[in-house]
C-alpha positions in Angstrom: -57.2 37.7 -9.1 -53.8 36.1 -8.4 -52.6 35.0 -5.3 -49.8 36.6 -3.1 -46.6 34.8 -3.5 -45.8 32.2 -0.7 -43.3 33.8 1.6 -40.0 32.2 1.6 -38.7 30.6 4.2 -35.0 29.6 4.6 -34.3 26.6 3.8 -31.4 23.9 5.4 -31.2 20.4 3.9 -29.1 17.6 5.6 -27.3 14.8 4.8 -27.4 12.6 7.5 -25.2 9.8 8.4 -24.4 7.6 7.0 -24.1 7.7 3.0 -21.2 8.4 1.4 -18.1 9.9 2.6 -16.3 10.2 -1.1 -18.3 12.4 -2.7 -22.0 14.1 -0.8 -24.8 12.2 -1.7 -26.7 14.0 -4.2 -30.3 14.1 -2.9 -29.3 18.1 -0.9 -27.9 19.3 -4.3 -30.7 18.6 -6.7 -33.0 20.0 -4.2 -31.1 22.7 -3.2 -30.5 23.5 -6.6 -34.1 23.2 -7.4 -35.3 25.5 -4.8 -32.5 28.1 -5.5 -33.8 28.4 -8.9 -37.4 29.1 -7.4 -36.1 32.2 -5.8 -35.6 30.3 -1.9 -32.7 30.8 0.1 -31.4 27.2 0.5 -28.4 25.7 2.3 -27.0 22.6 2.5 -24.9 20.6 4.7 -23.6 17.0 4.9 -23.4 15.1 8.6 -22.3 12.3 7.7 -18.9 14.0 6.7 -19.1 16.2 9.8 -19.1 13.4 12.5 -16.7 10.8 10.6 -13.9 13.9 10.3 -14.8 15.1 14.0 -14.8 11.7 15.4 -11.5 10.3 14.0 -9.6 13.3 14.4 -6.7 14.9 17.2 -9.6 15.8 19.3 -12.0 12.9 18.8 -9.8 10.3 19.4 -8.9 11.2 22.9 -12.7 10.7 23.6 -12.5 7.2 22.2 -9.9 6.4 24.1 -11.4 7.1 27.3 -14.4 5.0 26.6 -12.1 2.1 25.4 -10.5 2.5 28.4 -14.3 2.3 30.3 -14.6 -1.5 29.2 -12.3 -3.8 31.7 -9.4 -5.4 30.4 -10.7 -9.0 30.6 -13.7 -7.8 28.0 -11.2 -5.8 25.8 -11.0 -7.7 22.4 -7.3 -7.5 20.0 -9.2 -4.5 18.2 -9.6 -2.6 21.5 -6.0 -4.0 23.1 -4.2 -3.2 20.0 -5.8 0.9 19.6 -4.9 1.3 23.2 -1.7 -0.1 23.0 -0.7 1.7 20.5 -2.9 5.3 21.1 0.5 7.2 20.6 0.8 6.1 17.1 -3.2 6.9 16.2 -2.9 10.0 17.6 -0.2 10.8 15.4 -1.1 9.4 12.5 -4.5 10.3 12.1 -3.8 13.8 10.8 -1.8 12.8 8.5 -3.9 9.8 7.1 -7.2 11.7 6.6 -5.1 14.5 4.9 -3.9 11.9 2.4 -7.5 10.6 1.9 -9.0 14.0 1.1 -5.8 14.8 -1.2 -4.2 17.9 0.7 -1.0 15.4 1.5 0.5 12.8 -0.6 3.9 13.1 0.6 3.1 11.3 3.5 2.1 7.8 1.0 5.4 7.2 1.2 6.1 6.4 5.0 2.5 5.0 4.8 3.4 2.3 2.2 6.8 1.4 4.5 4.0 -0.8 6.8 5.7 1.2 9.3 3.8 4.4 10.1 0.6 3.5 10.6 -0.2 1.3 13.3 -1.9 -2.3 12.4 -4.9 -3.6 13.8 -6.6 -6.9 12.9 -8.4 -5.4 9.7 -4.3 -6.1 8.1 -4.5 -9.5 8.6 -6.2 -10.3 5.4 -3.3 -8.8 3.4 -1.7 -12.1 4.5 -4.3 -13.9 2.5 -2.3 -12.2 -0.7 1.0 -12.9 0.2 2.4 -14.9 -2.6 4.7 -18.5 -2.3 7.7 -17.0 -2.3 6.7 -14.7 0.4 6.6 -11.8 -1.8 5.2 -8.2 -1.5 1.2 -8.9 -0.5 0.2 -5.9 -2.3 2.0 -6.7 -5.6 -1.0 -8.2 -6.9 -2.9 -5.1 -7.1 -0.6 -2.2 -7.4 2.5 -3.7 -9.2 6.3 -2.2 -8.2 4.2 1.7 -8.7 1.1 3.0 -7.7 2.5 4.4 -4.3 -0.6 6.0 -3.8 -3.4 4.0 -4.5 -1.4 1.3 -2.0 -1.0 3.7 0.9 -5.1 5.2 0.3 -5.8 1.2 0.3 -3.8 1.4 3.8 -5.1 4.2 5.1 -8.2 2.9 4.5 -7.9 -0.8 6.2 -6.7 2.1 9.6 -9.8 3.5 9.1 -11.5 0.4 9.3 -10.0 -0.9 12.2 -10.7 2.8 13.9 -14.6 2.4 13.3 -13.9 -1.4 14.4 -13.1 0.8 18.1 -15.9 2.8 17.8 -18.2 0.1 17.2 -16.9 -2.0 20.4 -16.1 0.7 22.6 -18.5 3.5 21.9 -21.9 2.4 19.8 -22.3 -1.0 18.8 -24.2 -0.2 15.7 -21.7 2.3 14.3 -20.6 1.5 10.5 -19.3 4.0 7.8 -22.6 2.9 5.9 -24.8 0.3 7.3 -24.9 2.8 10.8 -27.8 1.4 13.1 -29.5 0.0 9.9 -31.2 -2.9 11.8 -33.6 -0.5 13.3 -35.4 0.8 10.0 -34.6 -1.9 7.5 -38.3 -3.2 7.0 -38.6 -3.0 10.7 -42.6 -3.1 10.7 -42.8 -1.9 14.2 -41.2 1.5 16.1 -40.0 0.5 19.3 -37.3 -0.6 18.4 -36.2 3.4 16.9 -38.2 4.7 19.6 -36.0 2.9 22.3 -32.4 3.7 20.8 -33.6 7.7 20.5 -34.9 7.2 24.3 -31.7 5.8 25.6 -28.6 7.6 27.3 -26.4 9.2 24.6 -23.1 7.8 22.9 -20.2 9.5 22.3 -21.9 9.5 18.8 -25.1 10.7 19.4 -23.8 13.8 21.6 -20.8 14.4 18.5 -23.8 14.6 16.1 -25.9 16.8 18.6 -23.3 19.0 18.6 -22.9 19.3 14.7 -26.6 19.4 14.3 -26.5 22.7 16.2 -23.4 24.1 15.2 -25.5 23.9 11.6 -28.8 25.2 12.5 -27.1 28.1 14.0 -24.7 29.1 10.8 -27.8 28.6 8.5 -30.7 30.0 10.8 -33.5 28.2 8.7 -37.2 28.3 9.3 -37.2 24.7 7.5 -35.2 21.6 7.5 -35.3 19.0 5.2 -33.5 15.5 6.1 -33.4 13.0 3.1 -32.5 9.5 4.2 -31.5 7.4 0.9 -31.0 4.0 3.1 -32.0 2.4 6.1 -28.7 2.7 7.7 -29.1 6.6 7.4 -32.7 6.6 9.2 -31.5 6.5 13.0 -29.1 9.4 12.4 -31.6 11.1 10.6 -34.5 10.5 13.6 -31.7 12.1 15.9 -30.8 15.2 14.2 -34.4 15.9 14.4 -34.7 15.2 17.8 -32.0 17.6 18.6 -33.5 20.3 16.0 -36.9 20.0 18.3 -35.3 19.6 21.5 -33.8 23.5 21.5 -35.5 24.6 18.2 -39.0 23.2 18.1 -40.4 25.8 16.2 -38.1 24.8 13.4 -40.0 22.6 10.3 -38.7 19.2 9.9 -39.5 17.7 7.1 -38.5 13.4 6.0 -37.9 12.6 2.9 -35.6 10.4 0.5 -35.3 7.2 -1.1 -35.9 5.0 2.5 -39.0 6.6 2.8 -40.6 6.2 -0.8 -40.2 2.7 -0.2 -40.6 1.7 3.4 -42.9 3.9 4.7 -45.7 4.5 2.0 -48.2 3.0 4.3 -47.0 4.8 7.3 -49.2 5.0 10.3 -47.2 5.4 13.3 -47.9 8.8 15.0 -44.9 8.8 17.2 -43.0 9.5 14.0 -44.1 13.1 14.0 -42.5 13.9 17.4 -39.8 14.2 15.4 -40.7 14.9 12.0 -43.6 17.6 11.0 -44.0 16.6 7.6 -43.0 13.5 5.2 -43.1 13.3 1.6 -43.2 10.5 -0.7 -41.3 10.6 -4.0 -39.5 13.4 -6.1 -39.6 16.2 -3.9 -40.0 18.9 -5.7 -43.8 19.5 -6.0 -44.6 18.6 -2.4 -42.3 21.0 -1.0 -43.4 23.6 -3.1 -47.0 23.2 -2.1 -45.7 22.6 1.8 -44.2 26.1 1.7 -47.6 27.5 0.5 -49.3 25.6 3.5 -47.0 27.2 5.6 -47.3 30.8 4.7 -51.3 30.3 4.5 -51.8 30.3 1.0 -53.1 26.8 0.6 -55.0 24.8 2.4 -53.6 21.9 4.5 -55.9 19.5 2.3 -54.5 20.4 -0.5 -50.5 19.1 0.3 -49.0 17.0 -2.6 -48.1 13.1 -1.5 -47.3 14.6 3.0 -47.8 12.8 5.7 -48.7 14.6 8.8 -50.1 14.3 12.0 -53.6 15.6 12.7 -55.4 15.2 15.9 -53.4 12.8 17.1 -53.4 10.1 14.3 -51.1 10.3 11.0 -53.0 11.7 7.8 -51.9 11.6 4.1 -52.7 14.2 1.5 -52.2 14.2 -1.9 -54.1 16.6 -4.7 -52.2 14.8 -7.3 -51.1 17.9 -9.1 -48.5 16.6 -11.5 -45.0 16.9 -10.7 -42.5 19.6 -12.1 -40.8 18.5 -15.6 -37.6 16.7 -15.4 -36.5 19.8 -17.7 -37.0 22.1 -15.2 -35.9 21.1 -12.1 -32.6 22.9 -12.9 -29.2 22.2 -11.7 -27.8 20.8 -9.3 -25.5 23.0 -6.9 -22.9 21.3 -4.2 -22.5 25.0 -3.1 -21.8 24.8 0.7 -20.6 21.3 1.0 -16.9 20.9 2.0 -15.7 19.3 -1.3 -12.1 19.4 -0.8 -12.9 17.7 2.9 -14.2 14.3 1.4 -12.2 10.8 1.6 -11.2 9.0 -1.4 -11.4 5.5 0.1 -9.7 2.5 -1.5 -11.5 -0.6 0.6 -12.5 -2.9 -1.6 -10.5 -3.7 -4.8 -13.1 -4.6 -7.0 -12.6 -2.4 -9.6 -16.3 -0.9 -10.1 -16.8 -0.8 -6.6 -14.2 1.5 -6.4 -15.3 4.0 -8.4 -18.2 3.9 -5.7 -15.7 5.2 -3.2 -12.8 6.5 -4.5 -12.2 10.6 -5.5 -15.4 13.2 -6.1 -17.9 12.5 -8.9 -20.9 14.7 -9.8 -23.8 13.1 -9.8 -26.3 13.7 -12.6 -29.3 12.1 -13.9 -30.0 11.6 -17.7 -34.0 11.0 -17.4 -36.3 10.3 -14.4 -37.4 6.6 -14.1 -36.7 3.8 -16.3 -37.6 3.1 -19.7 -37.5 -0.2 -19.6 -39.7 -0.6 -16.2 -40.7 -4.0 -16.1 -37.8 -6.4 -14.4 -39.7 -8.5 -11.9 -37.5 -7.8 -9.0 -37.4 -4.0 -9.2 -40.2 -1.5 -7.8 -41.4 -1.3 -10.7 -44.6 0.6 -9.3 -43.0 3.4 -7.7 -42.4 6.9 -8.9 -38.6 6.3 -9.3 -38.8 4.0 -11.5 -42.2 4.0 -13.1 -42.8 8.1 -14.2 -40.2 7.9 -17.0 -39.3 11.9 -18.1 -36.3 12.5 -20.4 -34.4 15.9 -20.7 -32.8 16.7 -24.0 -29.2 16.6 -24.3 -29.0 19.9 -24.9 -29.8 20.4 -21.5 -27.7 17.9 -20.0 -24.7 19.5 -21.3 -26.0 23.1 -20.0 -26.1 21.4 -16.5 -23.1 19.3 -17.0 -21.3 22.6 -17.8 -22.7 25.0 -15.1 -21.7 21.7 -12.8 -17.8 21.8 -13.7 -17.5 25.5 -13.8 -19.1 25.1 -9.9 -17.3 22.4 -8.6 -14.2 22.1 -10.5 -14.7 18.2 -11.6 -15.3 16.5 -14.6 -16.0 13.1 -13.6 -19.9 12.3 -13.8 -21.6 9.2 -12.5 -25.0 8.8 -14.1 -27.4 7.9 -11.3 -30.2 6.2 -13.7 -31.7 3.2 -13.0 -30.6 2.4 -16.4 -29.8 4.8 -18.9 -31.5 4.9 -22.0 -29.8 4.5 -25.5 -30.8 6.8 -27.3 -30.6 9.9 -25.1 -26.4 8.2 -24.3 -26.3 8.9 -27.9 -27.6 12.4 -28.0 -25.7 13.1 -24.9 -22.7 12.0 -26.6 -23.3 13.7 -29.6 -23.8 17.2 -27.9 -20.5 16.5 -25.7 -18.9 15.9 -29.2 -20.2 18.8 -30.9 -18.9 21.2 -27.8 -16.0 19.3 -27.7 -16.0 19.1 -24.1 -14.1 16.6 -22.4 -15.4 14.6 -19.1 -15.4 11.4 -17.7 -18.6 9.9 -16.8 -20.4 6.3 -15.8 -23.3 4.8 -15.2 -25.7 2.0 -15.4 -27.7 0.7 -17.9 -29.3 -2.5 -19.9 -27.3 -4.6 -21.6 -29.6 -4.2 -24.7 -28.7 -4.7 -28.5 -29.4 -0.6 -29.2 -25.9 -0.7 -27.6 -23.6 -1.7 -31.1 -19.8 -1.5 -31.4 -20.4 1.5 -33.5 -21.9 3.1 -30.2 -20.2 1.7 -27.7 -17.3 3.6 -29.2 -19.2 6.7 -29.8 -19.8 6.7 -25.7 -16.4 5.8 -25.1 -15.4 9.2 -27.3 -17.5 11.0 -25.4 -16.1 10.2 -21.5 -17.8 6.8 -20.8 -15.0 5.3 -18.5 -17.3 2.2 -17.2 -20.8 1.0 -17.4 -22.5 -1.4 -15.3 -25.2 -3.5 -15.7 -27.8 -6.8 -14.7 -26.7 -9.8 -15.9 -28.6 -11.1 -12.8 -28.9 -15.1 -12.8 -27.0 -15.6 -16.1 -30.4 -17.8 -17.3 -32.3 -17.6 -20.7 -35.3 -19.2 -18.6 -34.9 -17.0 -15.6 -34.0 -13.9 -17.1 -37.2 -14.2 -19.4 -39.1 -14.5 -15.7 -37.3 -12.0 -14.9 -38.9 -9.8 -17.9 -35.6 -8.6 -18.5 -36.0 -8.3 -22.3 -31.8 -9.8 -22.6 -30.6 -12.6 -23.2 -27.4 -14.5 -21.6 -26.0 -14.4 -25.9 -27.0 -10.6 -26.2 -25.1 -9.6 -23.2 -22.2 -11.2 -24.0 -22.0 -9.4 -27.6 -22.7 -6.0 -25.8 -20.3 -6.0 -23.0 -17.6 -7.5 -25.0 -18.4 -4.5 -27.4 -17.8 -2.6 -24.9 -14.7 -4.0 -23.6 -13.4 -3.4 -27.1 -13.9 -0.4 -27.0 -12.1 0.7 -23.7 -15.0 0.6 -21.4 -14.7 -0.9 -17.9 -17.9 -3.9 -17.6 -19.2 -4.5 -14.8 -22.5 -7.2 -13.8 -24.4 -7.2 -11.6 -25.3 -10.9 -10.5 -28.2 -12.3 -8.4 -29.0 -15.5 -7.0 -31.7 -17.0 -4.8 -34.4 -16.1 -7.6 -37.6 -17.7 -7.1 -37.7 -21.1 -8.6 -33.8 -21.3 -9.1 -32.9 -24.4 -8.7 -29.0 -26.0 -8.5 -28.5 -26.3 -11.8 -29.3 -23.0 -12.7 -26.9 -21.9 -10.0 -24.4 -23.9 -11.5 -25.1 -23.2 -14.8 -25.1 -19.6 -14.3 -21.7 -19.2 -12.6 -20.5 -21.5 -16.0 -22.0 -18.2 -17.6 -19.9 -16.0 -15.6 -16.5 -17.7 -16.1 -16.9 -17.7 -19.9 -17.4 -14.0 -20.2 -14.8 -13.4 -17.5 -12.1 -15.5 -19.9 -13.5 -14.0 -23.1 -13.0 -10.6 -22.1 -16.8 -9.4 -21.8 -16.9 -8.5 -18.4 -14.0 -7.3 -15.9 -15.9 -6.6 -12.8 -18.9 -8.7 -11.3 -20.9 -8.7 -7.8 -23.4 -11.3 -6.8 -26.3 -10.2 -4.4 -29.0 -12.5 -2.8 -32.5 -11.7 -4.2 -35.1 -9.7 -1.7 -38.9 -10.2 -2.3 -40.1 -6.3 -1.8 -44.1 -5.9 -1.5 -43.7 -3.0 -4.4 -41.9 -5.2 -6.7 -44.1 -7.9 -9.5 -43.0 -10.9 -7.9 -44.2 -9.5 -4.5 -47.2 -8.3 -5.9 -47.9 -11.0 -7.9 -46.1 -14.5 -6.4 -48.1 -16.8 -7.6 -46.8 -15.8 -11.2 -43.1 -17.1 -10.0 -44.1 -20.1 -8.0 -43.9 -19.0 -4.7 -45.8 -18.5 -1.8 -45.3 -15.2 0.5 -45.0 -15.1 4.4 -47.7 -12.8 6.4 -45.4 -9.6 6.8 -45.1 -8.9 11.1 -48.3 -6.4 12.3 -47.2 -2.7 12.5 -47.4 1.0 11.6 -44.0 1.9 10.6 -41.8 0.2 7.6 -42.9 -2.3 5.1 -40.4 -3.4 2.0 -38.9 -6.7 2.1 -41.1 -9.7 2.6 -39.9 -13.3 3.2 -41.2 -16.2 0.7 -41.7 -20.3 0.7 -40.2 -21.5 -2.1 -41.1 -24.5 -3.2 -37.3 -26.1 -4.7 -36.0 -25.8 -0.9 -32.4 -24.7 -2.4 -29.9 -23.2 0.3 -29.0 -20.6 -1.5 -26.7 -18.7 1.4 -24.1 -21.8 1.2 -24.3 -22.0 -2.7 -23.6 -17.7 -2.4 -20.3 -18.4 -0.7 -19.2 -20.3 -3.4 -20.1 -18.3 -6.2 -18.4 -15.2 -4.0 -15.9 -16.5 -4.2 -15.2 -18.0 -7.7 -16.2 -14.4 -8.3 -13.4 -12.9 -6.3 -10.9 -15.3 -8.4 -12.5 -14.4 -12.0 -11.7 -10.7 -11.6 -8.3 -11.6 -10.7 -8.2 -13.9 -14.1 -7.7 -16.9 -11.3 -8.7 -20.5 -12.1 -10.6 -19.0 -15.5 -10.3 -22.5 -17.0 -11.4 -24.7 -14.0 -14.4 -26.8 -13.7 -17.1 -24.6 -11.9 -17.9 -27.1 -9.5 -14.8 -27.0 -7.9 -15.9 -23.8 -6.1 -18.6 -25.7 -4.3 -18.5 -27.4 -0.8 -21.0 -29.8 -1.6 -21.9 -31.9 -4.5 -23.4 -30.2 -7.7 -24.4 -31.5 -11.1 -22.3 -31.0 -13.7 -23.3 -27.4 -15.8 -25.1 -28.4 -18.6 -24.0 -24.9 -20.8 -21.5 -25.8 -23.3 -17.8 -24.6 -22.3 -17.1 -22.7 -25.6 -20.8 -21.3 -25.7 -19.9 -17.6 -24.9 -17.1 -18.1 -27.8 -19.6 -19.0 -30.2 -22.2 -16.5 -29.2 -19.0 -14.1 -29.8 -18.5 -14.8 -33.4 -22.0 -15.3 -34.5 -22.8 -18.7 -34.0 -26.0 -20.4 -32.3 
């Protein structure tokens, strides 16, 4: 006898803020895609868009005005002095500038990039730090005598900037485009702190997103909600759109899930979460929700969920049947149906020029296989679903979905979300785009392993591959071999530089603060750096501290690396990054400043030829890499 289908209830999924405010983060479309090919009827909508373009807009800024206006004039910093001096100006402007920024308007790039139309708060005064010594254009550096529009989005985006600067000073101190309120879920152990900001009188914020939330729930009607937060600095947001869901809709379903929660809250025991939230689900989505939505309709029994958290009697219970999840093959297409794409902001705030592919104009995200092949880098969470399960599609595929994806959205540019993308299925891929003779431009991240040849690098580079990043990470044979990254400093210069040859923007990602990296290796490493900068390797490079997680080998295992962990702080709530002694005492925050910013100068081909000590405040040994070894590396040599 077979069972009754599960009825289907409507479905809403949210982006809450904030993520990304360039292109929708894609967490609502593969689900929504997913469910739509089940037969559910699934929205989606993006917040995070919503309050930014409702907040700085003719009838939001009025609003911040008046709370600017709240704060007495003795407490009103330049930021706050300069907006209200010059209101007028930002009322008229803003129109204009967030029409440029979502493309509907480039005419008005022209008065933009006179320095006379938009007014100038202190987020301009770094363009002084470009002005050259014979007091020439500040900008000249990075667009050259053209590129009238890539200066004024650069602009626009500084006024932006210096608009959230208000809003953060005058309105909610923890307001940011992506870090919003992020101190209050980032391995925050305990919930009080949540607790008290969702208890406390409302923000011009808060009551803008209340607003929005409803507006929503009463286009899409939905019997369901799913909120997916992919970072901390999305969690408050999220917690609040629930609370106003349950506040005049408590019968509606809430459901948590997302990258945030399938690493901080795995061991989640805090009941208050679930006056917000019915259910929470841990990892890919799919199969939980599936076997939530046969709960609901009574054809399956609570004990029987797939990784959900709920409530139960007063005291948070996890149920898991293990059922295996639903092939990477045939969790369909994604769909951005619904979502406002000709509404998002093509930013141009940092100049770094990977980071601005981050930001800048629509890309649809696609994933070439689940997990990593690779899956044993010490530093990564290595045990978790998203990077453990590996589960390949066949190119054939990809290209169906890439396909269906264009003829949707309109787009062509791809950015491969892979933790790194394997090899062999870039060749296949490449192949099939080759074969259908379909042109796109796509990017992504991968390993800087020697599968990747010359002969393929310019096979992907036929195929669309515009840029690829990728861990170089401490730029150490001995630490990257802790590292088990399975590269060496020699291989990576070969592959990026094949790369480079072949037309492909390089970018590396760089860490320092490694357990048991000492001075030397600091220095050496940045010696590492400068060579592939001035042999043409790499063009684009970012150096991030190292975080100890508790998911991660070296937090799992820190003897292995030489350190010793701290007790994480008692709780219910998050649990990711944990501190650690180290026993080589190294400041590594004052050596990052330095290596920031010979980093900064490198991608700018400054000072490529000057000694790497030079970039330090304080004395440093001398590197102990040969100067020419990256050159020798190049053309074969030991």
């Amino acid at each position: 006898m077979t069972s009754a289908a599960p009825t289907r209830p409507r479905i809403l999924s949210v982006i809450p803020p904030m993520t990304q405010l360039n292109t929708p983060y894609p967490a609502t479309a593969y689900l929504t895609g997913f469910l739509r090919s089940r037969g559910f009827q699934a929205e989606q909508t993006d917040l995070a868009l919503a309050l930014v373009l409702e907040l700085l807009s003719p009838a939001g800024l009025p609003k911040i005005k008046a709370a600017a206006e709240a704060i007495p004039g003795k407490k009103r910093s330049n930021t706050l002095k300069v907006f209200l001096n010059e209101f007028d100006r930002y009322l008229a402007s803003i129109g204009p500038t967030i029409a440029l920024l979502q493309g509907r308007d480039s005419s008005i790039a022209h008065r933009i990039c006179t320095r006379a139309f938009l007014p100038e708060g202190p987020r301009f005064a770094s363009l002084d730090n470009y002005v050259d010594e014979e007091g020439g254009d500040p900008l000249a550096w990075a667009f050259g005598s053209l590129g009238v529009q890539d200066r004024a989005r650069h602009l626009a985006t500084m006024y932006l900037n210096d608009l959230a600067d208000v809003l953060r000073e005058a309105v909610d101190t923890r307001f940011e485009f992506v870090r919003y309120a992020e101190s209050l879920a980032q391995s925050q152990a305990s919930f009080n702190p949540l607790a008290t900001a969702l208890a406390a009188p409302k923000t011009l914020v808060d009551s803008t997103l209340d607003t929005l939330t409803l507006q929503a729930i009463e286009r899409s009607q939905p019997a369901v909600v799913l909120i997916s937060v992919p970072f901390p600095g999305s969690v408050y947001a999220a917690f609040r759109i629930a609370q106003t869901i349950k506040a005049r809709h408590p019968k509606i379903v809430t459901v948590l899930g997302g990258g945030y929660v399938n690493t901080e809250l795995r061991e989640l025991a805090e009941p208050r979460v679930f006056d917000y939230f019915d259910y929470i689900t841990l990892d890919d989505g799919e199969t939980p929700l599936l076997a939530l939505f046969e709960y609901l309709a009574g054809q399956r029994p609570r004990l029987n969920l797939v990784r959900t958290f709920t409530r139960v009697d007063g005291a948070v219970r996890y149920f898991n049947t293990g059922e295996a999840d639903v092939p990477f093959e045939e969790v369909g297409t994604p769909t951005w149906d619904g979502l406002p794409l000709d509404r998002y902001l093509s930013l141009l705030d940092m100049l770094n020029p990977m980071h601005r592919l981050w930001s800048d104009g629509h890309w649809n995200k696609l994933t070439v296989a689940h997990g990593c092949y690779w899956k044993k880098c010490s530093f990564c969470d290595v045990s978790l679903d998203y990077i453990g399960r590996y589960d390949a599609a066949s190119a054939k595929v990809l290209v169906d979905r890439i396909e269906q994806i264009i003829a949707e959205t309109g787009h062509t540019g791809f950015h491969l979300v892979d933790e790194a993308a394997p090899p062999k299925a870039l060749r296949a891929l490449a192949e099939e785009l080759q074969r259908r003779n379909l042109a796109i431009s796509w990017w992504g991240n991968i390993r800087f392993e020697k599968s990747f040849t010359p002969e393929l690098c310019l096979q992907l580079a036929d195929s669309g591959c515009i840029a690829i990043s990728g861990g170089l990470e401490v730029a150490s044979d001995r630490l990257l071999d802790l590292m088990k990254k399975g590269v060496s400093v020699d291989q990576v210069a070969r592959v990026t530089r094949a790369f480079t040859d072949a037309g492909v923007l390089v970018h590396a990602y760089l860490m320092y603060g490694f357990p048991t990296q000492t001075v030397q290796d600091t220095v050496d490493a940045l010696e590492y750096v400068r060579q592939l900068f001035a042999e043409g390797c790499i063009q684009s490079g970012y150096f991030h501290r190292f975080a100890c997680t508790v998911h991660s080998p070296v937090g799992m295992n820190p003897a292995e690396y030489g350190i010793k962990l701290q007790p994480l702080p008692p709780g219910k709530f998050a649990k990711n990054d944990v501190q650690f002694i180290d026993p080589t005492g190294v400041d590594h925050d004052r050596l990052g400043k330095a290596l920031n910013k010979a980093l900064y100068n490198y991608m700018h081909g400054i000072c490529l030829d000057q000694d790497v000590r030079s970039w330090f405040d304080e004395k440093v040994p001398r590197p102990t890499v040969a100067r020419h070894k990256i050159s020798r590396a190049l053309s074969g040599q030991s």
